[in-house]
C-alpha positions in Angstrom: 213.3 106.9 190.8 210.9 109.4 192.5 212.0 112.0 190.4 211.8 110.7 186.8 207.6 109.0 188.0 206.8 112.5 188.5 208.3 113.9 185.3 206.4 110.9 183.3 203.1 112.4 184.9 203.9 115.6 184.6 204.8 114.7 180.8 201.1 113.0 180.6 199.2 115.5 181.9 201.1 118.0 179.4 200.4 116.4 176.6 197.1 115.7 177.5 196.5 119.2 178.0 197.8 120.2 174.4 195.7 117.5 173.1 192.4 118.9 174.3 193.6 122.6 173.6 193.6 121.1 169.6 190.7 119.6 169.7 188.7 123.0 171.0 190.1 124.7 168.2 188.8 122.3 165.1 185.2 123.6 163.8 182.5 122.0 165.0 181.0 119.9 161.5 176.6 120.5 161.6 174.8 117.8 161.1 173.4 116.6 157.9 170.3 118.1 156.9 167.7 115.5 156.3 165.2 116.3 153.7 161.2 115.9 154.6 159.0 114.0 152.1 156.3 115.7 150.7 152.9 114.2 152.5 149.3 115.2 151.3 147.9 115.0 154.7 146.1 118.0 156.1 143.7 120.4 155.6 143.1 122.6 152.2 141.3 125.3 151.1 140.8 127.1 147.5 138.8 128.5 144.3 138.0 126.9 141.1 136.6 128.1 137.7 135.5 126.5 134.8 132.5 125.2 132.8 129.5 123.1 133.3 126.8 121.7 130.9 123.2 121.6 131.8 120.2 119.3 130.7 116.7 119.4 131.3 115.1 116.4 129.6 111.0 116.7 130.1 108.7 113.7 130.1 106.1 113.2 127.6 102.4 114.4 128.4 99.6 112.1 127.6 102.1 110.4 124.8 99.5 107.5 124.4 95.9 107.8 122.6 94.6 111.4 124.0 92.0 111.0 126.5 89.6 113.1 128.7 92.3 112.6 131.4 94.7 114.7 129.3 94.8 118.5 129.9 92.9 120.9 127.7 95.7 122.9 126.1 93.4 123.8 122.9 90.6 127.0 124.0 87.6 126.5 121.9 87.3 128.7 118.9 85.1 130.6 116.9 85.5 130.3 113.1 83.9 132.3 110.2 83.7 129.4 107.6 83.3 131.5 104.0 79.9 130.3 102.5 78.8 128.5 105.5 79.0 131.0 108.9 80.4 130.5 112.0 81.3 127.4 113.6 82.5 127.0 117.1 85.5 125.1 117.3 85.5 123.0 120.2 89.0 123.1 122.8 90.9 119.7 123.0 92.3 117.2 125.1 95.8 117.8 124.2 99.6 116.2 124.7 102.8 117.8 124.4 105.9 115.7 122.9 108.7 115.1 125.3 112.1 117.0 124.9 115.7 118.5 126.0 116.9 121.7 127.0 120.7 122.2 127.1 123.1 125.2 127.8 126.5 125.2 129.2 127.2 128.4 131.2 130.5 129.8 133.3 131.0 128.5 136.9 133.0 129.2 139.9 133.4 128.9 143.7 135.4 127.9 146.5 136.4 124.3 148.2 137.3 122.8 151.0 138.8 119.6 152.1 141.0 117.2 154.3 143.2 114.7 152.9 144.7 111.7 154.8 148.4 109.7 152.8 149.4 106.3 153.8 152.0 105.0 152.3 151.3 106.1 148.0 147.7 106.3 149.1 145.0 109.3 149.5 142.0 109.5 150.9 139.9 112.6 151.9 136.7 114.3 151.9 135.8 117.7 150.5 133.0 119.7 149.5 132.0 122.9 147.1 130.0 125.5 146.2 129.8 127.1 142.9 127.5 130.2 141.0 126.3 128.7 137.5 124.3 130.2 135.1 122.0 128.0 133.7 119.2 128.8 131.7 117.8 126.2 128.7 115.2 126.7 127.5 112.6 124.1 125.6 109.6 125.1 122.9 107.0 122.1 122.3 104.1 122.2 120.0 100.9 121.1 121.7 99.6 117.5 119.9 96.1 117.5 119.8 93.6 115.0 118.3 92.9 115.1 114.7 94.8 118.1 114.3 93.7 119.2 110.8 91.0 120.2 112.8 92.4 122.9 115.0 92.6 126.1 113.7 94.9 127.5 116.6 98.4 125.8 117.5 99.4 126.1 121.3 103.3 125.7 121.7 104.2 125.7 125.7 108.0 127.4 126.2 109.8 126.2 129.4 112.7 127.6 130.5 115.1 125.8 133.1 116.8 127.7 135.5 120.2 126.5 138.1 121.6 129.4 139.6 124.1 127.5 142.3 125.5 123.6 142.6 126.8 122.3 145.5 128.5 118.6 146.5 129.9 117.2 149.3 132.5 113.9 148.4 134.7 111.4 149.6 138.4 111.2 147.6 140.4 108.5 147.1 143.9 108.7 145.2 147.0 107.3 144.4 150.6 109.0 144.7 152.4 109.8 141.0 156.0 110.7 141.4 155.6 112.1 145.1 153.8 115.4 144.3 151.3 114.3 141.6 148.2 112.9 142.5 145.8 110.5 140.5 141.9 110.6 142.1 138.1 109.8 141.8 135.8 111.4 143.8 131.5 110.8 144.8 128.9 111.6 147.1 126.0 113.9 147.2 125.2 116.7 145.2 122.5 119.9 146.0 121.0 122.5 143.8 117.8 124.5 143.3 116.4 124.1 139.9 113.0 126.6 138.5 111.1 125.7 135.8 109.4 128.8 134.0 106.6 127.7 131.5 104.7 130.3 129.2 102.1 129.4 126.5 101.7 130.7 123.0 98.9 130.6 120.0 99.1 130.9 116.5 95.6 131.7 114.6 94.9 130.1 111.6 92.7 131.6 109.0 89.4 133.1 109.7 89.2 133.0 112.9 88.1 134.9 115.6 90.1 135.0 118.9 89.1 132.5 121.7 86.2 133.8 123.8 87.8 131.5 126.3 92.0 132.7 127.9 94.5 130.1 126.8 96.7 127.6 129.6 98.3 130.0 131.8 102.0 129.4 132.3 104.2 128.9 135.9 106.8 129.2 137.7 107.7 126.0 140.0 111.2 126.1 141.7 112.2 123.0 144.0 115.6 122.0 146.2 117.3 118.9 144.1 119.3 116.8 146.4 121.2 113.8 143.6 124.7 112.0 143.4 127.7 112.7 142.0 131.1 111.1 140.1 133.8 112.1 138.9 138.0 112.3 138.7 140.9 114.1 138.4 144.2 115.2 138.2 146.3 117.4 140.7 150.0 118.5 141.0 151.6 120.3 143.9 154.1 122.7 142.7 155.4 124.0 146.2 154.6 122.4 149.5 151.6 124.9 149.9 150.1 125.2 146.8 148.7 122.7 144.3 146.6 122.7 141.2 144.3 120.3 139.9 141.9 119.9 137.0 138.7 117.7 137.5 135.3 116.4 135.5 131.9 115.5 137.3 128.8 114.0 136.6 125.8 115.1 138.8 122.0 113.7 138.2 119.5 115.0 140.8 116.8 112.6 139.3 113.5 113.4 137.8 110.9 115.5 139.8 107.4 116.6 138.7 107.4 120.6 138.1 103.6 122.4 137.3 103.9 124.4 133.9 100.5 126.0 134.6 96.6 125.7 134.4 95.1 124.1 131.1 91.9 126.0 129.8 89.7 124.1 132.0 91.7 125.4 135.5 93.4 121.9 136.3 97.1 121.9 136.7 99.5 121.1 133.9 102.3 118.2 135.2 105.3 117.1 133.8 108.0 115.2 135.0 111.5 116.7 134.7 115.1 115.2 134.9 118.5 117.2 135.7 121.9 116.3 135.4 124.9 118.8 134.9 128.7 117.4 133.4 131.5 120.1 134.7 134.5 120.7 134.0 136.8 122.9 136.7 140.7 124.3 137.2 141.5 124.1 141.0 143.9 126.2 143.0 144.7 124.6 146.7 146.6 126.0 149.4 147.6 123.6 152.5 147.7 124.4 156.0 149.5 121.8 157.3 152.5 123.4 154.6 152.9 125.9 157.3 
């Protein structure tokens, strides 16, 4: 009886034994790899190019009935009148019609920004800094009264000048098919716009050149601080990098800019309103990628 317990354990603990010996030697399975999901949270940096349109719109001057408070753009003249002699032409309050200038120039810079997902939903903020060149330039023809009378026409050129546009914006976005990204985009915008004015005349017949100098022209430069709006489009094609494409409006509002001196010494005024519409290509790279 004592005999055939201790063969039954002996039996257990054998088999027991080969059991676990089998078991060391099956492979080891790893364990399933489970994908991460893409996420647009984190910091960014990168470079756009692209194009951008400028206007200059310029207020009217004295667009009413010319009075004594409107500058003297017209120098008096001296004119040889055949038969009769010489007659001196007095100068003239004058106007000048309002108008636009427009050019659309190259731009480029760099970004940055931070972007926050919940759920299918973005938010961030970023800001830029791009080189433009801007330069539109604007010819008016100087109104003055009873015209027929005025042997000499005055035209004032100005020529508006942004060299640099810069924003800072809040994003907000929606998630398109986990990598795509649907936004619109606002906040404050920043350049430094210059104004260059000259003045022109064009002598009629017989008559002798003003014994008095013409306006002088100016150059008035100011820091524009305005808003803007805009949207766009961006894709990330790796879990770094992303590319976008984007339009903005920017106004920076209307501001009063000398063009010069009027023949009398008193400073020429006009009011002057800015707004840009860009368009830009945008290459991102993610730090929270790596």
């Amino acid at each position: 009886m004592k005999l055939s317990r201790r063969l039954a354990v002996a039996g257990a603990v054998l088999a027991g034994t080969v059991v676990a010996a089998q078991a060391a030697d099956m492979p080891l399975k790893a364990p399933p790899i489970v994908a991460v999901p893409f996420s647009w949270t984190g910091a960014y940096v990168g470079v756009n190019v692209g194009a951008v349109r400028g206007n200059a719109n310029y207020d009217p001057i004295c667009p009413g009935a010319i009075t004594a408070a409107c500058p003297v753009l017209i120098p008096p003249t001296l004119q040889n009148i055949p038969g009769i002699g010489l007659l001196v032409i007095p100068g003239a309050f004058s106007g000048l019609p309002g108008g636009g200038a427009r050019d659309t120039s190259f731009m480029g810079g760099v970004q940055a920004g931070y972007n926050w997902q919940v759920n299918q939903i973005v938010l961030g903020v970023e800001g830029d800094i791009d080189g433009t060149h801007i330069h539109a330039s604007l010819t008016r023809g100087v109104i003055p009264p009873f015209a027929l009378l005025f042997p000499v026409a005055v035209k004032a050129t100005s020529t508006d000048t942004m060299d640099w546009i810069a924003s800072a914006r809040a994003r907000a976005g929606v998630v398109v098919a986990e990598r795509g990204l649907l936004y619109v985009t606002g906040g404050a915008a920043f350049t430094n716009a210059k104004v260059n004015t000259s003045f022109s005349e064009t002598f009629g017949g017989f008559v002798i050149p003003p014994f008095i100098p013409p306006p002088t022209g100016a150059s008035s430069s100011q820091g524009l601080v305005g808003w803007t709006v805009g949207g766009g489009a961006e894709w990330a094609f790796s879990k770094a990098w992303s590319v976008a494409a984007e339009y903005r409006h920017n106004d920076f509002g209307g501001h009063n800019y000398l063009l010069g001196t009027d023949v009398a010494g008193n400073p020429i005024m006009d009011r002057v309103k800015f707004t840009t519409d860009q368009v830009t290509l945008r290459l991102n790279w993610r730090f929270a990628a790596h």
